[in-house]
N, C-alpha and C positions, 0 to 999 in steps of 0.2 A: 416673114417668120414662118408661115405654113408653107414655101416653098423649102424652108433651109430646114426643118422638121420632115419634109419628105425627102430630101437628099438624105437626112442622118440616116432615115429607116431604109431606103434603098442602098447604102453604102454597109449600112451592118447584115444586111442580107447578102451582100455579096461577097462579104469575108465571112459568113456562115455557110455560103455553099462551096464558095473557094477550099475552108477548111474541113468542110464535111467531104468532097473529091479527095483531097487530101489523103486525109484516112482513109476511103475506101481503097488507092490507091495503094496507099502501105498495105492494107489487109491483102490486097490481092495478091503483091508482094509480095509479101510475108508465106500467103500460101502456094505460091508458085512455089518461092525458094522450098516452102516445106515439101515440096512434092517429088519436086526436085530432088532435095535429100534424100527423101525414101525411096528413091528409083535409084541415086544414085546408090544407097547405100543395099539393095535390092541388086544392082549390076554388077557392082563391086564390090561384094562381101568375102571376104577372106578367111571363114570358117572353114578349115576342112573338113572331109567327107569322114564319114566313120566307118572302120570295116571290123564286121564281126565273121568270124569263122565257127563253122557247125562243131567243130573239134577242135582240141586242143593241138595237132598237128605235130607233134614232135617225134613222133616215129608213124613210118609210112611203110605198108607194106604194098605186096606184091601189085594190088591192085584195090586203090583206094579212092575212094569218092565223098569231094567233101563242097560245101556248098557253104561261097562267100557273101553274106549279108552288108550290103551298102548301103549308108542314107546316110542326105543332104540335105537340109533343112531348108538352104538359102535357094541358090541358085539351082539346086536339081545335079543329078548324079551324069557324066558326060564320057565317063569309061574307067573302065576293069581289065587291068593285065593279070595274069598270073604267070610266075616263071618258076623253074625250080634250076637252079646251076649244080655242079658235080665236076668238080677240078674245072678244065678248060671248057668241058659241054654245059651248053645254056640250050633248054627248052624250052618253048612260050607255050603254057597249056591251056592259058585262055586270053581270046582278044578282042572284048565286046563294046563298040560302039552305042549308043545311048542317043535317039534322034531329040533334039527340043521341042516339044509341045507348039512354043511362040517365044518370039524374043523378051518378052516381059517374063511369062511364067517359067522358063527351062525345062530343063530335064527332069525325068523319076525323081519324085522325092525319095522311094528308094526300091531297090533291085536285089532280086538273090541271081546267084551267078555259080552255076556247079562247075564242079574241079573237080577232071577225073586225070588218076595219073597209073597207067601201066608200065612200072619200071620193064619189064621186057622188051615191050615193046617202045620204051623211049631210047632204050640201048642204057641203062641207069644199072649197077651196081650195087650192090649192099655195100653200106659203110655211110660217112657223115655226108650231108649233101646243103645248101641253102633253100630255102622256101620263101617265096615272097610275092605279095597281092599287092597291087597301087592299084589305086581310085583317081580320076582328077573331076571336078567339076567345072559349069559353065560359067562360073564365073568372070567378070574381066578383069577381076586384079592379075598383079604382074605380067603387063602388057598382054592382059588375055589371054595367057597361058592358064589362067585357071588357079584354083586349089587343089594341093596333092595329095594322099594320104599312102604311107607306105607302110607293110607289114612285112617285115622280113625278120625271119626265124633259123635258126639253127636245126635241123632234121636229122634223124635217121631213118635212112632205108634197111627195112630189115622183111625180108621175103621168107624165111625160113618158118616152117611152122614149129612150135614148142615140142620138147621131144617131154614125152610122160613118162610116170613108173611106180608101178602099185608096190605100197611099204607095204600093206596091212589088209585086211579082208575078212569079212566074218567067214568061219569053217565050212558054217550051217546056219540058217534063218527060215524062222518057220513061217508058212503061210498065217499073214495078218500080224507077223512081226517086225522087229525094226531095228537096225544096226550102223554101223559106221563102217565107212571106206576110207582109208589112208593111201594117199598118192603125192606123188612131191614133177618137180619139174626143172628143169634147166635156166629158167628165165623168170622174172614177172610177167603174173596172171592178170585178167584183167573180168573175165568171164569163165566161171571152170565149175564142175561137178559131175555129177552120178547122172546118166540118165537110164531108167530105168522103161523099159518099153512105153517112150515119146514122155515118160514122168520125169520133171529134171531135177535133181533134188541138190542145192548150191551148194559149194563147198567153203571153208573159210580157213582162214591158216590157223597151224595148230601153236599154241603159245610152248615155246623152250625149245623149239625144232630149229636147226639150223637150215636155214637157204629157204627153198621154194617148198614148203609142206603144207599139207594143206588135209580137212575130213570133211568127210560129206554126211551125214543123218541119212540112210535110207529107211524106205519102207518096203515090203512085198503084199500086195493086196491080198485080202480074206483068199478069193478066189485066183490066185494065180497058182499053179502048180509047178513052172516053169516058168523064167520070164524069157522071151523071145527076144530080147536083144539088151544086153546091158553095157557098156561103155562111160569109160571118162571122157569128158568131153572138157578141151580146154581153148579159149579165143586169148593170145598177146597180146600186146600195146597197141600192135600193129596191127593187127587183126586179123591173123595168120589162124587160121582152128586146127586143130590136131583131134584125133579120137584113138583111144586106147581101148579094146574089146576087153571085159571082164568076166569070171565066173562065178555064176553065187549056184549055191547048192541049196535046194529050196526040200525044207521037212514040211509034208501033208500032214496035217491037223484033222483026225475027226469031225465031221458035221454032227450039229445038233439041230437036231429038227424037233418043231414045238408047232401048236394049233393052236392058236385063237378065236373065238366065237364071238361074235358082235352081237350083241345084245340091239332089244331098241330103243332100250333105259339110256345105252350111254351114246346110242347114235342122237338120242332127243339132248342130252346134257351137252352134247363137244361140238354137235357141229353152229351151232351158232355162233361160237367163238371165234372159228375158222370164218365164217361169214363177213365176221367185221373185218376183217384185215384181208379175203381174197376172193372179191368181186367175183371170181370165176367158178365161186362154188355154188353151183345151183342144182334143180331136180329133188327127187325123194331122198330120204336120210340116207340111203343107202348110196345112191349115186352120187352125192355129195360127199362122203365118207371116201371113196373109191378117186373121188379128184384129188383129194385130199393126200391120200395114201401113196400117189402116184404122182401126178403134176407137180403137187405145194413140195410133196417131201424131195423132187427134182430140183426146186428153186432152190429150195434150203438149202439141200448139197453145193448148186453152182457158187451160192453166196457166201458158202464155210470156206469152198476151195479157194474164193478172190480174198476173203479176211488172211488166209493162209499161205496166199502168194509173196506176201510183203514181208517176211521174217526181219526181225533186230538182229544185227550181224551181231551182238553180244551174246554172248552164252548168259543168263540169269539164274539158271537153277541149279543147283547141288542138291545131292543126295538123292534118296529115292522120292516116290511122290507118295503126298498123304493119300489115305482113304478115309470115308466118310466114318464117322468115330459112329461105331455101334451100327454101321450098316450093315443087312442080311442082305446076300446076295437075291434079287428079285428074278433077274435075265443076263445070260451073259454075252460075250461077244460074238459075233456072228452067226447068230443063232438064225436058223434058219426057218420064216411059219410060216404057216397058210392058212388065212383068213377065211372063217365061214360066216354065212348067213339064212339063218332061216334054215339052216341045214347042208348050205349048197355052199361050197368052195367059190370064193370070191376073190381072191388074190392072193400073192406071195410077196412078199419083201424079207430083206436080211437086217437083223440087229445090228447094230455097228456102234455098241457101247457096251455096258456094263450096267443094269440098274439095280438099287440100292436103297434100301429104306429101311428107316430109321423111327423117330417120334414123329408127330406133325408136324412141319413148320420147323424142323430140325437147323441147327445152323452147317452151312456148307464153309467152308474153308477155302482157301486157293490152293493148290494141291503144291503149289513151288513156287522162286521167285518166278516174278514177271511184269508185265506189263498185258494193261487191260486192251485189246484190240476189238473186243465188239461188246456191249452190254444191250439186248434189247429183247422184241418180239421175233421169234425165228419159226414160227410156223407149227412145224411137228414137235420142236421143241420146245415150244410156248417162251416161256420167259428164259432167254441163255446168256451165257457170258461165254464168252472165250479168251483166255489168257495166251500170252504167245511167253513164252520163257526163251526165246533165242534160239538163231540158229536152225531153224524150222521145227520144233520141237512144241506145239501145243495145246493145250486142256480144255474141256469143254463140258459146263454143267448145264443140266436140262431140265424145264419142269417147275423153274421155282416159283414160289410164290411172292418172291418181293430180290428185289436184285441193290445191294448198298453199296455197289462201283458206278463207274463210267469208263467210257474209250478214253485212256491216257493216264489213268490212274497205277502208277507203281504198287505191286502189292509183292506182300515177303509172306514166304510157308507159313501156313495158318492163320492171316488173316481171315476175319469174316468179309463172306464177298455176298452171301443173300441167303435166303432161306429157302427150306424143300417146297414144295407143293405138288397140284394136278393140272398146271396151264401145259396147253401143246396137246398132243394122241398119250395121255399120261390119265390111266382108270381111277386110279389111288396116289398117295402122297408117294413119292419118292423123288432118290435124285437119278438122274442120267449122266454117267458118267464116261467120257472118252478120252481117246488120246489122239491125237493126227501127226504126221510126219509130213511136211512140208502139204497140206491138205487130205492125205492119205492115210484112212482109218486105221488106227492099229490097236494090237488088245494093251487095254490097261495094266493086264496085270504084271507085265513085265516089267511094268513102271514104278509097281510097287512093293518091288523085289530089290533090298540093297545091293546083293549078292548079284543078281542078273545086271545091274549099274554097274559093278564095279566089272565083272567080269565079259561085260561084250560092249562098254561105251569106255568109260574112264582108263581099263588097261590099255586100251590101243590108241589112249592120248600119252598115255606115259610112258610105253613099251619103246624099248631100241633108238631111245632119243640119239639124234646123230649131233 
C-alpha cells in the first residue's frame, strides 16, 4: 500500500511538470509569435509617408524656394523626388536619398527637403505647369518597394512682376499728420502698401472699387520735413515685387518749445513707482528720473510700436474720434522741452500726445469703435490702454487711475474704458491722449475734426469709384 501511495504521488508529479512545461512552452510561443508580429508588422507597415509643403504652391515665380516636410512614423522616411513637368519637359528638382539608421529602426522619422525652382534657368515658361513631391518609405510591403506618397498639383508660373498705379494721394500732409494713399494693380496682391522711409504702412482693399484697389493709412513723423523715399510696394502670389516711387508734399508745422522744472517733491513721489516695475532704475532721484526719461520711455515706444504692428484688417471706426468731455488742453503735440534741475538743463524729449484734464478720476471714453490690444502698466504712461480701430489706425490713453477693459475686449464710441489719474511721468490728474498710424505718432486733433475725416480719409474711399 505505501509503495502504490508513492507511485500515485510520483505519477501526479510528473503530469504537474509535464503540464507546467507545457504552458511555459505556449507562453513562450505565444510571445515569440507576439514578437514576431510586432516586427513583422514594424517591417511591413503600409502607412504612407506624409508630405507637407512650406506654401501653398500654386503659383510659382521667377525664382521660388520652397521647403518639403516629410514624416514617417513607421518605418522611417527612404526618399523625396520633386518634379515640376511643362508640356513635354519634365525636370527633377530634387533627388534625395535617406540612409537607414539599422534594419530594425529605418530611416528619418522625418526630413525637410528644400525646393528651389529657377524658371530661367530650367528653360520653363510662364503659363500652367504640374508640380509634384513623392516620398516612399523603408518599408517592405509590396515586395519591398516600400510606401508611396505623391503630391502632385496644378501650378502656375508667373515671372512677371505686378504693374502699380496711384488713383489717389494726399495734395499736402503736414508734419506729424496722417493720410491715405489709393493705388490699384493688374493682378492679386498678396503683400502691398506705403512705405514711407523703411515705415511700411499696409494697405487693404477699398470696399465698392472694382478690380485690384486698394489704401493704405500713412503717417509723416513730427520731425520729418521731407521724407527721403516714399514708394508703393507690392509682392504677387508669386512672389514677384514691384515698387512704384511716390510724391507726398510735406507742410512744416511750428515748433513749440516749453521748459519743465523737476522739482524734488515730485522726483521723492514718481520715482519709486518706476522702481517697481524697472529694475534698472537706480542712483539719486535725479539719475533715476533721467533713466526713466530716456531708457523706460525707449522701451515703451519699442512696445507701442510691436502692439501696432499687428492691425485688424477691418476698418472699425466711423466718424470722428471723441475727446475727453470737459478736457482743458494741458500739452499738446509735439511739444517740444527741456528738462531742468536745480537750475541746470537736464534733458529734452518731445511730446507725442495731447494732454488733457478734466475732474479727478474723470471718466475716459474709447475715442471710436475697436478692439482692445494692450490694457496694462506702460512705464511713462503709467496705467494705458491702446485700442486698435483697424486698418493701422490707433488710440492711446495714459495716466489712469484704474483701466475697466482687457486685451480682446470689443468696445464702441463712448464706452467707459477707465478713469483719469497721475500713474506714469504724470504731475497732476489728467488724461494723455494719442493717436498712432500703424505705430507712428500723429496729432490727435485731426482726429477730432469731422470735417478733416471727411475731407482727406473717407472722400478718397468714395471719390472716382471705377
Amino acid at each position: 500500500m505505501a509503495h502504490e501511495a508513492k507511485d500515485r504521488r510520483v505519477k501526479k508529479a510528473g503530469t504537474s511538470n509535464s503540464l507546467a512545461g507545457t504552458l511555459v512552452a505556449w507562453f513562450v510561443a505565444a510571445a515569440v509569435l507576439a514578437g514576431l508580429g510586432v516586427l513583422a508588422s514594424r517591417l511591413f507597415e503600409w502607412q504612407q509617408p506624409v508630405i507637407k509643403l512650406s506654401a501653398a504652391a500654386s503659383v510659382l515665380g521667377s525664382k521660388t524656394e520652397l521647403v518639403a516636410t516629410v514624416s514617417d512614423q513607421g518605418s522611417g522616411v527612404k526618399e523625396v523626388q520633386a518634379v515640376i513637368r511643362q508640356g513635354k519637359k519634365e525636370v527633377v528638382l530634387l533627388d534625395r536619398q535617406y540612409p537607414r539608421a539599422s534594419f530594425f529602426s529605418g530611416g528619418p522619422k522625418t526630413v525637410q527637403a528644400p525646393i528651389k525652382i529657377d524658371t530661367a534657368a530650367l528653360g520653363l515658361s510662364d503659363g500652367p505647369a504640374e508640380f509634384m513631391v513623392a516620398a516612399r518609405d523603408y518599408s517592405l510591403w509590396q515586395w519591398a518597394r516600400g510606401n508611396q506618397a505623391i503630391d502632385l498639383r496644378a501650378v502656375t508660373l508667373d515671372t512677371k512682376p505686378p504693374r502699380l498705379r496711384v488713383i489717389d494721394l494726399p495734395t499736402v500732409i503736414k508734419q506729424g499728420g496722417a493720410g491715405i494713399v489709393i493705388y490699384g494693380a493688374n493682378e492679386p496682391l498678396v503683400h502691398h502698401g506705403v512705405t514711407i522711409d523703411g515705415v511700411f504702412h499696409p494697405g487693404y482693399p477699398v470696399p465698392g472699387r472694382k478690380g485690384e484697389v486698394f489704401g493704405a493709412m500713412i503717417a509723416i513723423p513730427y520731425n520729418t520735413d521731407a521724407p527721403k523715399s516714399v514708394a508703393i510696394t507690392a509682392q504677387d502670389q508669386a512672389g514677384n515685387a514691384a515698387t512704384l516711387p511716390i510724391s507726398l508734399r510735406v507742410r512744416a508745422v511750428p515748433k513749440r518749445i516749453g521748459t519743465i522744472n523737476l522739482s524734488d517733491h515730485f522726483l521723492a513721489v514718481k520715482m519709486p513707482e518706476f522702481a517697481q516695475h524697472y529694475p534698472e532704475v537706480k542712483g539719486t532721484p535725479i539719475e533715476q528720473y533721467l533713466v526713466v526719461n530716456r531708457e523706460v520711455r525707449e522701451k515703451n515706444d519699442v512696445q507701442i510700436r510691436k502692439v501696432c504692428a499687428t492691425p485688424d484688417a477691418e476698418r472699425h471706426w466711423q466718424g470722428r474720434f471723441l475727446r475727453l468731455e470737459r478736457g482743458a488742453p494741458m500739452a499738446g503735440f509735439a511739444d517740444y522741452r527741456t528738462y531742468f534741475y536745480q537750475g541746470q538743463e537736464v534733458d529734452h524729449q518731445v511730446h507725442l500726445g495731447v494732454d488733457l484734464a478734466s475732474v479727478q478720476n474723470a471718466k475716459v471714453q474709447a475715442a471710436n469703435n475697436g478692439r482692445v490690444a494692450f490694457a496694462d502698466y506702460l512705464g511713462i504712461y503709467g496705467n494705458a490702454i491702446i485700442i486698435d480701430h483697424g486698418q493701422g489706425v490707433f488710440s492711446l490713453y495714459a495716466h489712469l487711475s484704474e483701466i475697466k477693459v482687457k486685451p480682446g475686449d470689443e468696445v464702441k464710441t463712448g464706452d467707459e474704458i477707465g478713469l483719469t489719474g497721475t500713474t506714469g511721468m504724470a504731475g497732476g490728474d489728467h488724461l494723455h491722449f494719442a493717436m498712432l498710424i500703424n505705430g507712428v505718432f500723429v496729432t490727435p486733433v485731426e482726429w477730432w475734426d469731422e470735417h478733416w475725416i471727411r475731407d482727406n480719409i473717407d472722400r478718397f474711399l468714395t471719390d472716382g469709384k471705377e
